[in-house]
C-alpha positions in Angstrom: 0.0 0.0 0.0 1.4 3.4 -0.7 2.6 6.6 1.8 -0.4 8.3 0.2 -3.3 6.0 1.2 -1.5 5.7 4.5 -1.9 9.0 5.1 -5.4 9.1 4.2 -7.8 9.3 7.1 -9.9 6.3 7.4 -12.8 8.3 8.1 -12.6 10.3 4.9 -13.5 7.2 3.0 -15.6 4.9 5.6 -18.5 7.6 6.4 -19.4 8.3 3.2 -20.1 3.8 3.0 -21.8 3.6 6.4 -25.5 4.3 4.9 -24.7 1.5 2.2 -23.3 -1.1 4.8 -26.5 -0.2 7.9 -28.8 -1.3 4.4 -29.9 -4.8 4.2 -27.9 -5.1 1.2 -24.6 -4.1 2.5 -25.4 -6.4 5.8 -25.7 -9.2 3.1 -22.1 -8.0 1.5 -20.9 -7.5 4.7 -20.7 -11.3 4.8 -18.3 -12.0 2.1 -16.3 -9.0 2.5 -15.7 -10.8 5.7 -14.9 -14.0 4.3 -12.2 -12.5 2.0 -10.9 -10.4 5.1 -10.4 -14.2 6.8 -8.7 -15.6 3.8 -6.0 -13.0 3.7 -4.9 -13.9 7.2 -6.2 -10.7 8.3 -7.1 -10.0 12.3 -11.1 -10.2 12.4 -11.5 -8.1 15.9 -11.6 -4.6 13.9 -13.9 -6.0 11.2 -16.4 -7.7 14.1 -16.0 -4.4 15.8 -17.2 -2.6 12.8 -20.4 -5.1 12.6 -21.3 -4.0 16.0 -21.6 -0.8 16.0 -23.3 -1.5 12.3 -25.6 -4.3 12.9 -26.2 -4.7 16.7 -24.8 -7.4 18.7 -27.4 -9.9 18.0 -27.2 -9.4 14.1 -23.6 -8.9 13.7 -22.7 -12.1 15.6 -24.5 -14.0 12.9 -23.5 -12.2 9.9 -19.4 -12.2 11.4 -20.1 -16.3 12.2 -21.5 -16.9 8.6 -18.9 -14.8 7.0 -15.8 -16.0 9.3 -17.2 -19.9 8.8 -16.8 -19.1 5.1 -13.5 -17.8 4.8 -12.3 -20.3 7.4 -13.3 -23.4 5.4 -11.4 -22.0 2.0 -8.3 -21.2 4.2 -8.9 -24.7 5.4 -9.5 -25.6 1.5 -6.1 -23.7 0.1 -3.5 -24.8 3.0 -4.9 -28.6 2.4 -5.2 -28.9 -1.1 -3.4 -25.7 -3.1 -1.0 -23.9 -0.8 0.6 -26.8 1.1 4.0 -25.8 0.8 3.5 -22.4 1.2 1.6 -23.1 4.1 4.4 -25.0 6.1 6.7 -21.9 5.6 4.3 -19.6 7.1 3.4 -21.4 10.2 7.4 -22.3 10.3 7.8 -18.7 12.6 4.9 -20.7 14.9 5.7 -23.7 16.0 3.0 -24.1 18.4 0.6 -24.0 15.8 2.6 -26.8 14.3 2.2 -28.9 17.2 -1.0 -28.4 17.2 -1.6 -29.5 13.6 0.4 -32.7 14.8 -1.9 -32.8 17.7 -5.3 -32.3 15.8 -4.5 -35.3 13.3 -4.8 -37.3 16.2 -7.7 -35.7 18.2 -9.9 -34.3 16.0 -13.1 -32.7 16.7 -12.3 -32.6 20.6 -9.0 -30.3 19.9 -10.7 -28.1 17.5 -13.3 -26.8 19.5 -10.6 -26.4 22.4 -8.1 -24.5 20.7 -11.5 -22.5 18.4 -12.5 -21.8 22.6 -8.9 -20.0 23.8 -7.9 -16.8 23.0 -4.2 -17.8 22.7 -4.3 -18.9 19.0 -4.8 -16.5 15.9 -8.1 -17.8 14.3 -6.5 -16.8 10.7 -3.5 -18.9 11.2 -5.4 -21.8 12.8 -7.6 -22.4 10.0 -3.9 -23.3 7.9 -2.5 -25.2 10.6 -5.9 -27.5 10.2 -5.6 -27.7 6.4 -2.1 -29.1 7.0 -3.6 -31.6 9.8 -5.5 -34.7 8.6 -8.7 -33.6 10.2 -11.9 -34.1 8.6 -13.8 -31.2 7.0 -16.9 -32.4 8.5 -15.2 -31.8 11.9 -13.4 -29.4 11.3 -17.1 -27.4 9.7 -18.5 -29.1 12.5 -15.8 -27.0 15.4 -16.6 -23.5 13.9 -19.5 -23.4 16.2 -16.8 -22.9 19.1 -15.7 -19.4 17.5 -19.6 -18.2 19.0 -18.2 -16.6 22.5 -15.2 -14.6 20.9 -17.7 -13.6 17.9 -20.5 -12.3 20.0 -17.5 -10.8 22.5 -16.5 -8.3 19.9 -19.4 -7.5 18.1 -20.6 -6.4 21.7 -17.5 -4.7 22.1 -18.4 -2.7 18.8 -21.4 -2.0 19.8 -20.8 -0.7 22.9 -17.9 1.3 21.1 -20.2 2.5 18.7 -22.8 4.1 21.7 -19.9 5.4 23.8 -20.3 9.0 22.8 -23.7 8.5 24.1 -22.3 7.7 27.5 -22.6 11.3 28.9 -26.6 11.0 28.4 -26.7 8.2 30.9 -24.5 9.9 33.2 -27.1 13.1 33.2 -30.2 10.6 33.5 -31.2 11.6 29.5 -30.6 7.7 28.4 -32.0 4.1 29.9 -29.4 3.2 32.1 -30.6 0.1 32.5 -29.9 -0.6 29.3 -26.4 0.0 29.7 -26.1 -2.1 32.7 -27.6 -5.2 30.7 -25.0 -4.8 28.2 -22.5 -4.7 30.5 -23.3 -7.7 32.0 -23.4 -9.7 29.5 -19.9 -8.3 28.2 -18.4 -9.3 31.6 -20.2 -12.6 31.4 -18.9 -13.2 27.7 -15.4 -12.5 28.9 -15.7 -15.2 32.0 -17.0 -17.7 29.7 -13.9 -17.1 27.4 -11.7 -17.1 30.5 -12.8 -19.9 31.9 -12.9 -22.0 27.8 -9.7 -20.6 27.3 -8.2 -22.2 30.8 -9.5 -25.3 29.8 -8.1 -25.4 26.5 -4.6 -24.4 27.8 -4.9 -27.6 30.4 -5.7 -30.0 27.5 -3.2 -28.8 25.1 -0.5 -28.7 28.1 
């Protein structure tokens, strides 16, 4: 990417799309614009964060969970069938993803929901280290469903991120406070459930 485009202000270019991504149609692009964003190895947070404060938490967890699942099963596709070698070379810098490909080959569906529950290993990066494993694509479809807690984590995160300038109104008594404190809650509650997955994961892959 060029200095130039660098410089540019994200802003400049993302308002004048927020109208066309809040419509139903961009909600429906949103979902392989995320797939593509997962393919390229790219960090999902910012991109789940942006479906929150978009979509909602509800409706961004499921359109960031269809469009993840999707660009998670053709990484799985290209590292087992196209980009093999390539592959190797680029977990080569991480060998505990290599150990876990090892490990999956052997455990299957248990081990893919355990290390899809813990926060410690880059989702992007996993999907290759299971294309390189001899797991089956029906479990490895099948352990996508443990990627739910982180998804509806961040999207929660976005939207709370997204209503934070509205944060003086509750402090003045002008918004529903108890709004805010049921989101809050169940952010605090989505983070102990991850603690708690992600404790578990580390004990079984230990």
């Amino acid at each position: 990417m060029s200095p130039a485009l660098l410089a540019v202000d994200p802003s400049t270019w993302l308002e004048p799309l927020l109208p066309a991504l809040r419509s139903p149609a961009g909600a429906v692009a949103f979902v392989p614009l995320y797939a593509l964003w997962v393919t390229l190895l790219l960090p999902g947070v910012w991109a789940s964060m942006l479906a929150g404060a978009l979509y909602g938490t509800v409706w961004a967890s499921v359109i960031v969970f269809l469009g993840a699942a999707l660009g998670a099963i053709v990484t799985f596709l290209l590292g087992r069938h196209w980009l093999r070698g390539w592959s190797r070379r680029r977990l080569g810098a991480f060998p505990k993803l290599l150990a876990i490909e090892r490990a999956v080959s052997h455990e299957g569906l248990k081990l893919v929901l355990l290390t899809r529950l813990s926060p410690a290993f880059p989702f992007s990066l996993l999907n290759l280290a299971y294309g390189l494993s001899e797991v089956s694509l029906r479990d490895y479809t099948i352990g996508l469903i443990a990627i739910l807690p982180g998804t509806v984590l961040f999207c929660a995160l976005g939207e709370l991120a997204g209503d934070v300038a509205r944060f003086g109104e509750v402090l003045h008594g002008d918004a529903d406070a108890g709004t805010w404190a049921l989101r809050i809650l169940g952010l605090v509650a989505t983070v102990g459930s991850i603690w708690v997955a992600g404790r578990a994961a580390r004990r079984a892959l230990g």
